[in-house]
C-alpha positions in Angstrom: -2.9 65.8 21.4 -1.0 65.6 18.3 -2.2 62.3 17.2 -5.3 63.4 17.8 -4.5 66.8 15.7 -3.1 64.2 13.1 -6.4 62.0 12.6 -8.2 65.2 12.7 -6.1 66.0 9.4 -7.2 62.9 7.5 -9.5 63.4 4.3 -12.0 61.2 5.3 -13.8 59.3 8.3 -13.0 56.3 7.1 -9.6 56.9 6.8 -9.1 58.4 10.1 -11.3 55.1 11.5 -8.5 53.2 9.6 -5.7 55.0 10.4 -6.4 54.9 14.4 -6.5 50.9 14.1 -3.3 51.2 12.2 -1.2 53.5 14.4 -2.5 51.1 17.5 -1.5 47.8 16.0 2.1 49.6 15.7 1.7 50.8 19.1 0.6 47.4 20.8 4.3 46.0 18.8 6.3 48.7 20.5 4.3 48.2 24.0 4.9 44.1 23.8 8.7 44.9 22.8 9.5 47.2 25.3 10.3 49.9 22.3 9.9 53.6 22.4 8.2 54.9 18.9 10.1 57.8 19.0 13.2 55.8 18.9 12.3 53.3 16.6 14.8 52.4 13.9 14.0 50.7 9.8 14.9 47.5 11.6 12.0 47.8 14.1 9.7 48.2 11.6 10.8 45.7 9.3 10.1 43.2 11.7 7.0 44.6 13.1 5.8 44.3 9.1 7.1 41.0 9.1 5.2 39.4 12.3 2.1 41.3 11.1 -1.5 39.4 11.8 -4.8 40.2 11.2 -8.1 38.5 13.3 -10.7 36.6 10.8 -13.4 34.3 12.8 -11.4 33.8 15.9 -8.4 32.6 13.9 -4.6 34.5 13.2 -3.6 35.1 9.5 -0.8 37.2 8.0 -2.4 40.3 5.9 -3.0 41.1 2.8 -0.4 42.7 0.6 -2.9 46.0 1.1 -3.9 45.8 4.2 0.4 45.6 4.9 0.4 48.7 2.8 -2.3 50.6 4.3 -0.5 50.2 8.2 2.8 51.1 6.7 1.1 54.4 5.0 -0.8 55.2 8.3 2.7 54.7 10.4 4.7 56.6 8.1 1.7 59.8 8.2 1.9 59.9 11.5 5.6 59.7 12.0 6.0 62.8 9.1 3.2 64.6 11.3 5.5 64.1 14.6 8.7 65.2 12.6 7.0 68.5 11.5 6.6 69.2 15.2 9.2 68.3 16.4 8.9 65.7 18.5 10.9 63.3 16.6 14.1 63.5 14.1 13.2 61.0 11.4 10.4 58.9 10.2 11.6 54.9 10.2 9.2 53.5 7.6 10.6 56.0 5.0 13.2 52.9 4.1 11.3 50.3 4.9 10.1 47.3 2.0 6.5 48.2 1.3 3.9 46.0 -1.1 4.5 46.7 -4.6 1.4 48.2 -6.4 1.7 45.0 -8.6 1.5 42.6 -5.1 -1.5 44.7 -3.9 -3.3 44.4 -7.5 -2.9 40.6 -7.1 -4.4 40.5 -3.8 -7.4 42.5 -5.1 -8.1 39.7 -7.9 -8.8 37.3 -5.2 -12.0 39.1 -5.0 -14.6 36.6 -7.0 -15.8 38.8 -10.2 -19.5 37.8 -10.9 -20.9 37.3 -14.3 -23.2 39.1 -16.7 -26.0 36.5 -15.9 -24.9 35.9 -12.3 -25.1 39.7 -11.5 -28.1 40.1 -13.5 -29.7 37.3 -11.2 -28.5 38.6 -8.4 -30.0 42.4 -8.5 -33.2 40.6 -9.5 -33.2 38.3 -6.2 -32.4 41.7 -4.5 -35.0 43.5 -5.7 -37.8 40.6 -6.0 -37.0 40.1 -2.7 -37.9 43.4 -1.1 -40.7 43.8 -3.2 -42.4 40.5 -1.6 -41.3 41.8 2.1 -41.7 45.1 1.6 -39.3 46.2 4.8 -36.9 48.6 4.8 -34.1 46.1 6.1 -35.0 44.1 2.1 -35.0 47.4 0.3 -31.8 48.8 1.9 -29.7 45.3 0.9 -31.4 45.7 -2.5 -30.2 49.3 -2.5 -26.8 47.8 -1.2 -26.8 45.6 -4.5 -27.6 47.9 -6.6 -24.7 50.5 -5.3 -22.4 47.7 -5.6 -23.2 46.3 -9.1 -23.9 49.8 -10.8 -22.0 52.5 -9.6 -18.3 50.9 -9.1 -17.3 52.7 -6.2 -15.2 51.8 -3.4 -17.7 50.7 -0.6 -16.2 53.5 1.6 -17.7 56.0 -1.0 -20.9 55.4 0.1 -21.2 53.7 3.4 -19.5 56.9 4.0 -22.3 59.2 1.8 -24.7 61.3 4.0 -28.5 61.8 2.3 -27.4 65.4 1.8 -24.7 63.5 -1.0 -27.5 63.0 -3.6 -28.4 65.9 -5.9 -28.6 66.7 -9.7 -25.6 67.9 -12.0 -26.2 68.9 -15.8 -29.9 67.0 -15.1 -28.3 64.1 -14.5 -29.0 62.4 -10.8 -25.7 62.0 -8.5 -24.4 60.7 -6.1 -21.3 62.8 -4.5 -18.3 61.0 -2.5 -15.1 60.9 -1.0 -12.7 60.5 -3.6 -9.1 58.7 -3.0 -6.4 60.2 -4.3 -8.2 63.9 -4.7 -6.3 64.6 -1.6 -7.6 66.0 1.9 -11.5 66.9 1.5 -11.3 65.2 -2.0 -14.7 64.9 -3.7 -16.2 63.3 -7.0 -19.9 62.2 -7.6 -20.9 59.5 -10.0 -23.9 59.3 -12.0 -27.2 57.5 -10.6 -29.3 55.7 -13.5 -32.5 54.5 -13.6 -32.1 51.1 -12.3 -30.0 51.9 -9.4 -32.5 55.0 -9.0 -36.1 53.6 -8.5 -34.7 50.7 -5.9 -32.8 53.2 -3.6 -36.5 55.7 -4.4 -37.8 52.7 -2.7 -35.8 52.7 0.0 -35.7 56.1 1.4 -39.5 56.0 0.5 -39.7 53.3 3.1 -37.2 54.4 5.2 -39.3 57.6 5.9 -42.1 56.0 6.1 -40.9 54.7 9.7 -39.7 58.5 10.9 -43.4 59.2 9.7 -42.1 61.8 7.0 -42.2 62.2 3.5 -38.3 62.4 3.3 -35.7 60.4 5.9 -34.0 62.9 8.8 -30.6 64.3 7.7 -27.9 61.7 8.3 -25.9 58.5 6.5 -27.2 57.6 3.4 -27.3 54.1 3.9 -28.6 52.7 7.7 -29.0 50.0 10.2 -32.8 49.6 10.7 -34.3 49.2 14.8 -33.7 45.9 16.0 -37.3 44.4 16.7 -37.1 42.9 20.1 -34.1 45.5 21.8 -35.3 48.7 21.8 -31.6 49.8 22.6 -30.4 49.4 19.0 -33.0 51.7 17.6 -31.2 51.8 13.9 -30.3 54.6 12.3 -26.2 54.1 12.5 -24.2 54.3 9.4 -23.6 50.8 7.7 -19.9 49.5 7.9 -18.0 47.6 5.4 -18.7 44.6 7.3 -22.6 45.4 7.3 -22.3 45.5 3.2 -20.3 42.5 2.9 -22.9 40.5 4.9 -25.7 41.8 3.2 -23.9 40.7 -0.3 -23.3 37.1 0.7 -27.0 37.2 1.8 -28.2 38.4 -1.4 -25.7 36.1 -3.2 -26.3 32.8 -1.2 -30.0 33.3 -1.8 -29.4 33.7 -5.3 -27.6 30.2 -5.3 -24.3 31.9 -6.5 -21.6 29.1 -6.2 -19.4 32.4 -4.8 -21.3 33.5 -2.3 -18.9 32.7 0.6 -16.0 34.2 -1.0 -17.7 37.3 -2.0 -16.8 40.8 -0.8 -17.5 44.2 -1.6 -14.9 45.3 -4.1 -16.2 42.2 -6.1 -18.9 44.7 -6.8 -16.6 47.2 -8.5 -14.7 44.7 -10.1 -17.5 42.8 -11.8 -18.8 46.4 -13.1 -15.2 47.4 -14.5 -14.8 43.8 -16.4 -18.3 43.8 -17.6 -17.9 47.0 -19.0 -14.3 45.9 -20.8 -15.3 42.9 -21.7 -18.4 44.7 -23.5 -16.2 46.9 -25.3 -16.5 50.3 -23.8 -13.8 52.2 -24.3 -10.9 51.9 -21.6 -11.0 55.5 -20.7 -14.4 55.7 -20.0 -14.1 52.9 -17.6 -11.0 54.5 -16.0 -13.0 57.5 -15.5 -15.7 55.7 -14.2 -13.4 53.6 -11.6 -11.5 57.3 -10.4 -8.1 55.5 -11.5 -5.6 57.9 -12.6 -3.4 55.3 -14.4 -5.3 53.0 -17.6 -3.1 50.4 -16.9 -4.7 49.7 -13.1 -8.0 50.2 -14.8 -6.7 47.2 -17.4 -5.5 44.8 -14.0 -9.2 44.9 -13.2 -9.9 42.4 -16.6 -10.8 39.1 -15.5 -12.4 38.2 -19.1 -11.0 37.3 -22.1 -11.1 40.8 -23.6 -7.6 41.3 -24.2 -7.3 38.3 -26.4 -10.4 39.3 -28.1 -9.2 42.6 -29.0 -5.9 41.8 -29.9 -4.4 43.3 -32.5 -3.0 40.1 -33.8 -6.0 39.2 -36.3 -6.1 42.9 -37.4 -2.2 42.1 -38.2 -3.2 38.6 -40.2 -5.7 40.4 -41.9 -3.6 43.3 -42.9 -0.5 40.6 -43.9 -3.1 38.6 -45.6 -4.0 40.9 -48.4 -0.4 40.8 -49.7 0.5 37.2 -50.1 -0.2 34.4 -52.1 -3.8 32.5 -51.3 -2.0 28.7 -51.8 1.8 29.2 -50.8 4.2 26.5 -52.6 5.8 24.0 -50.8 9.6 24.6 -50.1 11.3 22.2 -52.1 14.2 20.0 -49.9 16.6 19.7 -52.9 15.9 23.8 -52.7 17.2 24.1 -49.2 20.5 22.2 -49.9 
């Protein structure tokens, strides 16, 4: 019941999806070691963190540095939940050796950051796409693109989104969503633009077309569509992250990107934050834009060259310049001596 009343207290859905997994990956450790959770000590979890593995294609890996993070977070939330009830005396992550924010931001650069042309091509094979099939299934990946490559938000934001999340602020067409860091409930919305606006029209204009509607039936934002030859998979479930990251590589592989393979869906947000660096827009724009509440996290995301380009080492030269001699004379050796 309490763990229950715990997830229940989480700010999100996806976080209390990603929670459960957690707390039942440190579960399964202390049911294969014979070890009682509510006696576990720092060294317990230590070496539960330290003989961590994660399932990808059949095949046992360590984790990344966040995904090490995030089941130590989850842990130590539940364990501060069972102390202020009670039912245990101290939380046994509290000490233990997390990622450093610096480990986790390396891990997230492994994501492949697309170019200006290479994501330009890419929404355009989306798009193009859909407009020669005309399904909803080709207009929902281009709408997927589109979210990914314009918006820079976490692909929790809006798998998680319900249709009831887009409205109008100051004019301006939005898109509300959860909002990490913003605490329990926490939400922030995120301006739609023209581009991203008449391919996801598109979509919900198809989308309803098939509930024989002028608008889609309250519910996610972003769906599975009926499967055509099992009539039990009718459609209409929220898309996952692992729905999103398929329909990229699709997108990307038949856009011939040579990344394809390798990309996921935060390559989306970091492509949009480098582009807009490496374009000059103003760092805190693109902070604001990201939800990062430190510039310098904002700054890791810069996989161009835009911090040699806007160093100010040539204004220095320049500055220098202006004060000394245009043909400097050689230093004499008889001089030196």
């Amino acid at each position: 019941m309490l763990t229950a009343a715990w997830l229940r207290s989480q700010s999100s859905d996806a976080t209390r999806r990603a929670y459960y997994r957690d707390l039942a990956v440190w579960l399964d450790y202390c049911a294969r070691t014979g070890l009682d959770p509510r006696a576990a000590r720092r060294a317990d979890i230590d070496d539960w963190s330290a003989s961590m593995t994660v399932s990808v294609r059949g095949r046992t890996r360590p984790p990344s540095a966040s995904t090490r993070a995030r089941r130590l977070a989850a842990v130590s939330s539940w364990y501060t939940y069972l102390q202020s009830n009670d039912v245990t005396e101290r939380n046994p992550t509290l000490l233990a050796k997390r990622p450093t924010s610096a480990q986790i931001a390396a891990a997230a650069r492994k994501a492949p950051t697309l170019s200006v042309t290479e994501t330009a091509l890419l929404l355009d094979t989306a798009e193009s796409r859909a407009v020669d099939l005309g399904t909803e299934a080709a207009w929902r990946d281009a709408a997927v693109t589109a979210l990914l490559f314009y918006t820079a938000l976490r692909v929790s934001a809006f798998t998680g989104a319900d249709l009831a999340d887009l409205g109008t602020e100051a004019g301006y067409r939005v898109l509300w969503h959860s909002a990490k860091g913003k605490g329990p409930g926490g939400r922030d919305y995120v301006r739609l633009d023209g581009e991203l606006c008449r391919v996801l029209d598109a979509y919900l204009s198809v989308r309803a077309a098939r509930h024989a509607g002028r608008s889609c039936p309250p519910g996610p934002l972003l769906v599975t569509t009926p499967h055509p030859f099992d009539r039990s998979k009718p459609g209409d479930k929220r898309l996952t992250q692992r729905d999103v990251t398929n329909i990229l590589r699709r997108q990307a592989r038949l856009a011939g990107l040579p990344a394809a393979s390798r990309l996921s869906p935060h390559s989306g947000r970091r492509t949009v934050i480098t582009t807009l660096l490496g374009n000059d827009v103003p760092l805190a724009k693109v902070q604001d834009l990201a939800g990062h509440a430190d510039p310098r996290t904002t700054r890791g995301y810069d996989d161009t060259n835009h911090k040699l380009a806007s160093s100010p080492v040539t204004d220095l030269t320049r500055i220098l310049a202006r004060h000394r001699s245009a043909s400097p004379e050689p230093v004499r050796r008889d001089a030196e001596q």
